[in-house]
C-alpha positions in Angstrom: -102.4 134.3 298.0 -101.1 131.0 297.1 -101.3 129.5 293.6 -101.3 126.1 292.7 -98.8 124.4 290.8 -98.3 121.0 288.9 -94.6 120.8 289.2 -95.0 121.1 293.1 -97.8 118.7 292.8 -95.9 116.0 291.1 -93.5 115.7 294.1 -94.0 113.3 296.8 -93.6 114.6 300.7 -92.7 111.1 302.3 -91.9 113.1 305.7 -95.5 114.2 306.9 -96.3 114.3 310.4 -99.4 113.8 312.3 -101.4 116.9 313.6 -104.5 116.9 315.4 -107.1 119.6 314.3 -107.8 122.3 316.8 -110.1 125.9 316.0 -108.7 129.4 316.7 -110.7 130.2 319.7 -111.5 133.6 318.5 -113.2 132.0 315.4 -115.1 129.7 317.2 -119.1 130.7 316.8 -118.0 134.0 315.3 -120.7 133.8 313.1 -123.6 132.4 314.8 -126.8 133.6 313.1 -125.1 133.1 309.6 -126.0 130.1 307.1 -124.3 128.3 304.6 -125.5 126.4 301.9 -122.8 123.2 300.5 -122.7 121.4 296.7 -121.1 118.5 296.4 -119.7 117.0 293.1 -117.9 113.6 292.6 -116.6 110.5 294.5 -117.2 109.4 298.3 -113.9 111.2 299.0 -115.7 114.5 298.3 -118.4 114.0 299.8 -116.6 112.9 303.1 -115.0 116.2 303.0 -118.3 117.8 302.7 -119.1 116.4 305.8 -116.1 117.5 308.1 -116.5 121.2 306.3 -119.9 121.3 307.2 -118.6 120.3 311.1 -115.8 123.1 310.6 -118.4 125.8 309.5 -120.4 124.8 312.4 -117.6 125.2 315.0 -118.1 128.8 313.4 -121.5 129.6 314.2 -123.2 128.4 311.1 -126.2 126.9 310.4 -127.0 124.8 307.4 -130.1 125.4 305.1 -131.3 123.8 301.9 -132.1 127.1 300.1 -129.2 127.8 298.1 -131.1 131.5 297.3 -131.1 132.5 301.3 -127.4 131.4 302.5 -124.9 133.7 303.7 -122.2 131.6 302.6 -122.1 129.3 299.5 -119.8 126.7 299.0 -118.8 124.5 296.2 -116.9 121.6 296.9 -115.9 120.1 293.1 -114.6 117.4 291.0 -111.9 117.3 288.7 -112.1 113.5 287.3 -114.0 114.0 284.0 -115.0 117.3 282.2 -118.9 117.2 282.6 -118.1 117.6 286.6 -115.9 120.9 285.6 -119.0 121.9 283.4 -121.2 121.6 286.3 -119.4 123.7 288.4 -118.6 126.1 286.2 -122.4 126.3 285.3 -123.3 126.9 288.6 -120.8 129.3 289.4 -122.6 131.3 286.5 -126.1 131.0 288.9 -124.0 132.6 291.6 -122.7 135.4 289.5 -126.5 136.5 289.7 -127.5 135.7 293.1 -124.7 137.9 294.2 -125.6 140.7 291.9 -129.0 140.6 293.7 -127.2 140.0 297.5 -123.9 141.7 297.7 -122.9 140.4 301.0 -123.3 136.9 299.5 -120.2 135.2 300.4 -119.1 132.2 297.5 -116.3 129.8 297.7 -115.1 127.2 295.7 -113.0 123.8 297.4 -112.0 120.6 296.2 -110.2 118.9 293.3 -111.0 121.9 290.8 -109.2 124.1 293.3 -106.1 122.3 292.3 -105.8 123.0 288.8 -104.0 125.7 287.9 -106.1 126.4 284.6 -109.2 126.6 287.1 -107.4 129.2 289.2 -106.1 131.1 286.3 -109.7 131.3 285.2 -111.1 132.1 288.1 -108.6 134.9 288.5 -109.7 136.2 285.2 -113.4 135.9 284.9 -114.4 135.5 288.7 -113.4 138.0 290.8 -116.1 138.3 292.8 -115.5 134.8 294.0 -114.4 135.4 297.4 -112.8 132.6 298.4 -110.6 129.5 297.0 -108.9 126.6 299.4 -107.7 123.1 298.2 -107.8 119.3 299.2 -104.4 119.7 301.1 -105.7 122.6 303.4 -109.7 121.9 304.2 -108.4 122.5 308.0 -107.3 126.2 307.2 -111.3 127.2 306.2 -111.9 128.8 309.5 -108.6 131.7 308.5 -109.8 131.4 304.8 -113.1 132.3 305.4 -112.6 134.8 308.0 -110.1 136.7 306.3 -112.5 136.7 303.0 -114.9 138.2 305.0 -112.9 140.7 307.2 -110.8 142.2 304.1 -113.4 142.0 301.6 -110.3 140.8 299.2 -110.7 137.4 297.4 -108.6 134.5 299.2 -106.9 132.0 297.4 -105.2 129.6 298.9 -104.2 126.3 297.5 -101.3 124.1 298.4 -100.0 122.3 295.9 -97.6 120.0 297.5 -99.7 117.9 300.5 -99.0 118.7 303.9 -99.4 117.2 307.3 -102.0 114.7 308.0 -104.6 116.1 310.3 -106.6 114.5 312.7 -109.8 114.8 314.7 -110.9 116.9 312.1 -114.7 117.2 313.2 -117.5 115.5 311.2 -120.9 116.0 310.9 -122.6 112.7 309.0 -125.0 112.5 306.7 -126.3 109.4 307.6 -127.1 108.0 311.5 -126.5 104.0 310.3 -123.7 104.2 307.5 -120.3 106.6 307.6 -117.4 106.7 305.7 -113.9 106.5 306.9 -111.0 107.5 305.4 -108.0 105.6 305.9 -105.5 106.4 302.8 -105.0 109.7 301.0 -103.6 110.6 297.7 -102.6 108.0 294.5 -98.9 107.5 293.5 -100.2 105.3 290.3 -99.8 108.4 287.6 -102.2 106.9 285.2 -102.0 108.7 282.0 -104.9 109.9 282.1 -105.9 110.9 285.5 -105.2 114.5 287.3 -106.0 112.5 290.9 -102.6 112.6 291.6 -102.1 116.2 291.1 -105.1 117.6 292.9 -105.1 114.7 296.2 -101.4 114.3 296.0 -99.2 111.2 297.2 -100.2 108.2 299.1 -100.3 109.3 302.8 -101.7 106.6 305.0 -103.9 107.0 308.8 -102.5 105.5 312.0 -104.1 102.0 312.1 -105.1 103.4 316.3 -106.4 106.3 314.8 -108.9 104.0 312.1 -109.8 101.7 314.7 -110.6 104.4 317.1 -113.2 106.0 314.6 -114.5 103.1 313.9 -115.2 101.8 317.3 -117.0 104.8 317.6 -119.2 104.0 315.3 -119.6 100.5 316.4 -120.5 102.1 320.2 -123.0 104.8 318.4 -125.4 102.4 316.2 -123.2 102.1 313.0 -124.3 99.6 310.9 -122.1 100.0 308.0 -118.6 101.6 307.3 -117.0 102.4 304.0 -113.2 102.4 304.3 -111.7 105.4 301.6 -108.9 106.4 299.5 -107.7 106.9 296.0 -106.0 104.1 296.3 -107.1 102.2 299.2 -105.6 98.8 298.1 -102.4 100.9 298.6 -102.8 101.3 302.3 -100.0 101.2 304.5 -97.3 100.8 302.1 -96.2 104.0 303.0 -95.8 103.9 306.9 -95.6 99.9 307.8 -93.1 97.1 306.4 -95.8 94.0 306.9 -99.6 95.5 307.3 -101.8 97.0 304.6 -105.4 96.8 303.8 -105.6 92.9 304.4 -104.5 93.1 307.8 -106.3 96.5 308.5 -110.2 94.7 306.7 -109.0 91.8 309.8 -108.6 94.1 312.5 -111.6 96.2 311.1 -114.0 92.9 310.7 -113.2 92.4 314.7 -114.5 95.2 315.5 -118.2 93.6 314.9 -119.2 96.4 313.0 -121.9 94.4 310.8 -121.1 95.9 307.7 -117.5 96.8 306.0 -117.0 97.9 302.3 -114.1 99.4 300.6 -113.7 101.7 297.7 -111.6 102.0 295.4 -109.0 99.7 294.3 -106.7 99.9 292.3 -105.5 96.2 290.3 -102.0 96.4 290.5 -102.2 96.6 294.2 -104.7 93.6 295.0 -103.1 91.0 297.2 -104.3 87.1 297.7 -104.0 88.2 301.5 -107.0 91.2 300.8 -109.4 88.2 299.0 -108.3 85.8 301.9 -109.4 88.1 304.6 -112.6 89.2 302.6 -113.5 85.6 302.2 -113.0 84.6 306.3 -115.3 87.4 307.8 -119.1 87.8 307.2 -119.6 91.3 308.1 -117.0 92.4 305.3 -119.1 92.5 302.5 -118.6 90.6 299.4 -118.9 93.4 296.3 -116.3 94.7 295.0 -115.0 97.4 292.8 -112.5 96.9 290.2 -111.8 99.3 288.1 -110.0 97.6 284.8 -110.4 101.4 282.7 -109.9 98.8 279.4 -109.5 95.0 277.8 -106.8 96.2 275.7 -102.8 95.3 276.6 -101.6 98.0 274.5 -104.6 100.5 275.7 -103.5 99.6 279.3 -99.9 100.3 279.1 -100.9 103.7 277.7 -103.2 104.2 280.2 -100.1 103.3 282.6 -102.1 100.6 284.5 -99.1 98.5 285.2 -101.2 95.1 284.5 -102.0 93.2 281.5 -105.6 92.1 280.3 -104.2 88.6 281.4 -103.2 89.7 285.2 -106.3 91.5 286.1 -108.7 88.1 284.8 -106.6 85.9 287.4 -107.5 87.9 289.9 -111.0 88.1 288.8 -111.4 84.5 289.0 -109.3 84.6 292.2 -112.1 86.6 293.8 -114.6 84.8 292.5 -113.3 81.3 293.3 -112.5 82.8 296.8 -115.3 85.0 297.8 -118.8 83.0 297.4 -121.4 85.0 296.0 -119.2 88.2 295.6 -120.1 90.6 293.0 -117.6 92.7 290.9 -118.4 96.2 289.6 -115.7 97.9 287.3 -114.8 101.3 285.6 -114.3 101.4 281.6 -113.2 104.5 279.8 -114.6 104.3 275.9 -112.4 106.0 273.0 -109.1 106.4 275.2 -106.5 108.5 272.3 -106.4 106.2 269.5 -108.3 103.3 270.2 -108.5 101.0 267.7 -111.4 98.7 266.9 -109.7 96.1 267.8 -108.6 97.3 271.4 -112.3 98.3 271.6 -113.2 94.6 270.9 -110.5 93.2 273.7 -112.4 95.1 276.3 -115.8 93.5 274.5 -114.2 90.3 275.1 -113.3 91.2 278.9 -116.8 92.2 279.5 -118.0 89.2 278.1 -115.9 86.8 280.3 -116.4 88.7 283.6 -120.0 89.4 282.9 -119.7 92.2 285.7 -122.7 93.2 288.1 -122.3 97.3 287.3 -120.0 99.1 285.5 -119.7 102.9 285.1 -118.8 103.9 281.5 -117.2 107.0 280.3 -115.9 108.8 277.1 -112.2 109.5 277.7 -112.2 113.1 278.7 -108.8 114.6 278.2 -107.5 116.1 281.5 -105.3 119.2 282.0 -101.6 118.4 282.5 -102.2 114.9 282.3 -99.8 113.1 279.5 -102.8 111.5 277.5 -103.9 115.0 277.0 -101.0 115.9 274.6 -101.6 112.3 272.5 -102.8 112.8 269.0 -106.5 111.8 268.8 -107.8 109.8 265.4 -111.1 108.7 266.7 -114.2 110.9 266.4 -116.6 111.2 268.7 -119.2 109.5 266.6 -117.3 106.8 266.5 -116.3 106.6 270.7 -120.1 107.7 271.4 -120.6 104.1 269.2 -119.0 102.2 270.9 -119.9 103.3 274.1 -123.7 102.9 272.9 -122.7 98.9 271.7 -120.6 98.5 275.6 -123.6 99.7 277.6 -126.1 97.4 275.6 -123.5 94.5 276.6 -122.7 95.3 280.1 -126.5 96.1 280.6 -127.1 92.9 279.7 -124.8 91.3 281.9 -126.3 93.6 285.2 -130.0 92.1 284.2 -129.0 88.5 283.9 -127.1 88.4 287.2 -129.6 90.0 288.9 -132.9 87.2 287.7 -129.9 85.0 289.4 -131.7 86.0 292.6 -135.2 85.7 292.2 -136.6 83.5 294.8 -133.5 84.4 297.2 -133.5 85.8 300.2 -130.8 88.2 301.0 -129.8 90.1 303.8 -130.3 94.2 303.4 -129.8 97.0 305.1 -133.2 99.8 305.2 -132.2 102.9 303.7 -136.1 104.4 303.8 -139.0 104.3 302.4 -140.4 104.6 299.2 -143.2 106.5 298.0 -145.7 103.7 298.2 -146.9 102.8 301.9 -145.6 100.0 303.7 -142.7 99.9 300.3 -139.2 100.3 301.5 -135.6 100.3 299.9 -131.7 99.3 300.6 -129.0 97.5 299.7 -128.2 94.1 299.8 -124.7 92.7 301.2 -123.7 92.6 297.7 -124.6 96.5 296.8 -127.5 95.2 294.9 -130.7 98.7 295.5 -133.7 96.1 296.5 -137.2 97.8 296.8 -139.4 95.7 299.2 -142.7 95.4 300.8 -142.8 95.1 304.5 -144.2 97.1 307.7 -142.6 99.4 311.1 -139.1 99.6 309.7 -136.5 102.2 310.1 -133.6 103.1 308.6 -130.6 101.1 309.9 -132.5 98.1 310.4 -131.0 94.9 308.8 -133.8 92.9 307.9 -133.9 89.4 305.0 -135.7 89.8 302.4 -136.8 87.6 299.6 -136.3 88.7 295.9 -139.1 88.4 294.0 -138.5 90.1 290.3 -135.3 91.4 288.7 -134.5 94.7 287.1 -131.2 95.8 285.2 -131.2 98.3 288.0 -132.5 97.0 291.2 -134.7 94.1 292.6 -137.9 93.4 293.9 -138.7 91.7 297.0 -141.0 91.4 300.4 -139.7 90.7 303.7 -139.0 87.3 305.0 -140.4 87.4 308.2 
């Protein structure tokens, strides 16, 4: 058994080899006839995971099925970044405490950033016993042992490193989707923001091969990718770690010449935003011009407890930078409400902010205190009456700002890529080159097909449209 722990988590392994993934070929289809069942909670990250522990629990012999109620094995791969995703998880574990009073042979793990937290361990330890297994972000590749030795003793297996390992490669993959994939191409966050336990449960910044990026992504290019999402905490932060003069500008360059017709990137961080990033974004065509910019708040002295390491001042130049730069590029953002002693005042400097950058989409939170994190030991003076206020008077603004930008459109035509269809016949839906959901009217389209279409009405939420034949 092996327990996290936040002091080991803190430190930063700089010496980290590459490893290539290979399975124990005594494991491999050991379990054919058995089924598993995966939830997924939180960002892309996890739900790129989800896909390479679905390959792994395939290499096993297991089959995937959409009936939570008839798996063998149930998995729940979590989130740690605000406390309704712990709630979640928690709540479900609950569901499982029954099914497995009903099924004794059900097998349940949990994975992901929850695994990390020592609190969540402790708990589990306590009140969960019958959980049978427990691995963390650092050691998805050890799931064949974990799960194996869960089964084989019958003894609950918890293993979570708390200090990152090696980077392993080739770990296998099965994708959701047949036209658009993620790629992850940075691990980890080195920012400590005051707030946020990402550092603690993905640990440091650990940066992919630029060969072994490109490889997967001409992959993709030769299998009938239309669309790649390039990942990481931190992924502004790319290569800092393993190259003296190449980082995510260079790497969106060599990635845009791949011909891959669509490139995004999520998510950045500010501080580590270069004019070489918005020069490259600007030259090529296939890399898609939306982008998201978390600024978390409008307030100077909000920011620097936050420990954002840029000023209200800084992250507006580069607004306008990108905006100047990159024609028609749209700019989403994340904003935390009600941060530990937020004045009204620093509540109206991110009002102002909002106002100035008038951003496409922003995702809006309640400050949730995290466990271990420093802005969980400030002193609080704001009730939750007054944060839920605020947040009520932000989302009226930015709402506002999301339906204006969009009538901007109507009588457009944009470029989008099908997702599906929609309930109505001959009605489909996807995104444009700016992230924009677009339902449309049309006929004998598939999913993966890039198609124009003309808008025809705006919603806060999406766009109308038919296709421009």
């Amino acid at each position: 058994m092996q327990l996290p722990d936040y002091k080991e988590a803190r430190k930063r392994n700089k010496n980290y080899q590459r490893i290539e993934y290979v399975i124990d070929k005594k494991l491999k289809d050991k379990y054919q006839g058995k089924t598993y069942y995966i939830r997924t909670y939180g960002c892309q990250m996890n739900e790129h995971d989800t896909e390479n522990i679905k390959a792994i629990l395939e290499q096993l012999g297991l089959k995937e099925i959409d009936n939570m109620n008839k798996a063998d094995i149930v998995l729940l791969n979590t989130c740690s970044i605000r406390e309704n995703a712990h709630n979640k998880a928690f709540g479900m574990l609950g569901r499982l405490k029954h099914l497995k009073e009903e099924r004794k042979d059900l097998i349940v793990g949990l994975c992901g950033c929850m695994a990390q937290e020592t609190g969540v361990i402790e708990e589990i330890l306590k009140n969960y016993p019958w959980v049978n297994f427990v691995f963390g972000t650092h050691n998805m590749y050890n799931l064949p042992e974990i799960l194996d030795e869960a089964i084989t003793t019958k003894k609950q297996q918890i293993e979570v490193f708390s200090k990152e390992g090696d980077l392993i490669e080739d770990i296998p993959v099965k994708r959701e989707n047949k036209f658009k994939a993620y790629v992850n191409i940075i691990y980890g966050c080195d920012k400590f923001c005051t707030y946020c336990i990402v550092p603690f449960t993905r640990g440091g910044e650990r940066s992919r091969k630029k060969e072994d990026i490109l490889k997967e992504i001409e992959k993709l290019v030769q299998d009938g990718y239309k669309e790649v999402t390039l990942l990481g905490q931190n992924v502004n932060a790319y290569g800092k770690d393993i190259y003296d003069d190449y980082g995510l500008g260079e790497l969106l360059e060599d990635v845009a010449k791949t011909k891959i017709p669509r490139i995004r990137f999520m998510t950045s961080h500010p501080w580590d935003f270069t004019s070489k990033m918005v020069d490259v974004i600007a030259k090529y065509d296939n890399i898609m011009p939306a982008i998201h910019l978390p600024v978390q708040s409008g307030s100077d002295r909000i920011l620097k407890l936050m420990g954002r390491r840029y000023t209200k001042e800084k992250y507006l130049k580069l607004f306008k930078e990108i905006r100047e730069k990159v024609k028609g590029c749209t700019i989403s953002t994340d904003i935390i409400v009600g941060f530990p002693n937020e004045t009204e005042e620093d509540f109206e400097e991110t009002i102002d902010l909002v106002n100035i950058c008038k951003f496409d989409n922003a995702f809006t939170f309640i400050y949730s205190p995290r466990e271990n994190t420093p802005a969980a030991k400030l002193k609080d003076n704001v009730t939750i009456e007054e944060k839920e206020k605020r947040l009520y008077k932000l989302n009226e603004i930015v709402n506002g700002y999301f339906k204006e930008n969009n009538e901007k459109l109507v009588g457009e035509t944009v470029k989008v890529l099908t997702e599906g269809e929609s309930a109505k016949k001959d009605n489909y839906y996807g995104y444009t080159d700016t992230n924009k959901l677009i339902n449309f009217t049309g006929k004998k389209l598939q999913p993966g097909d890039l198609v124009n279409v003309k808008v025809t009405e705006a919603k806060t939420w999406s766009l109308d449209g038919v296709l421009d034949e």
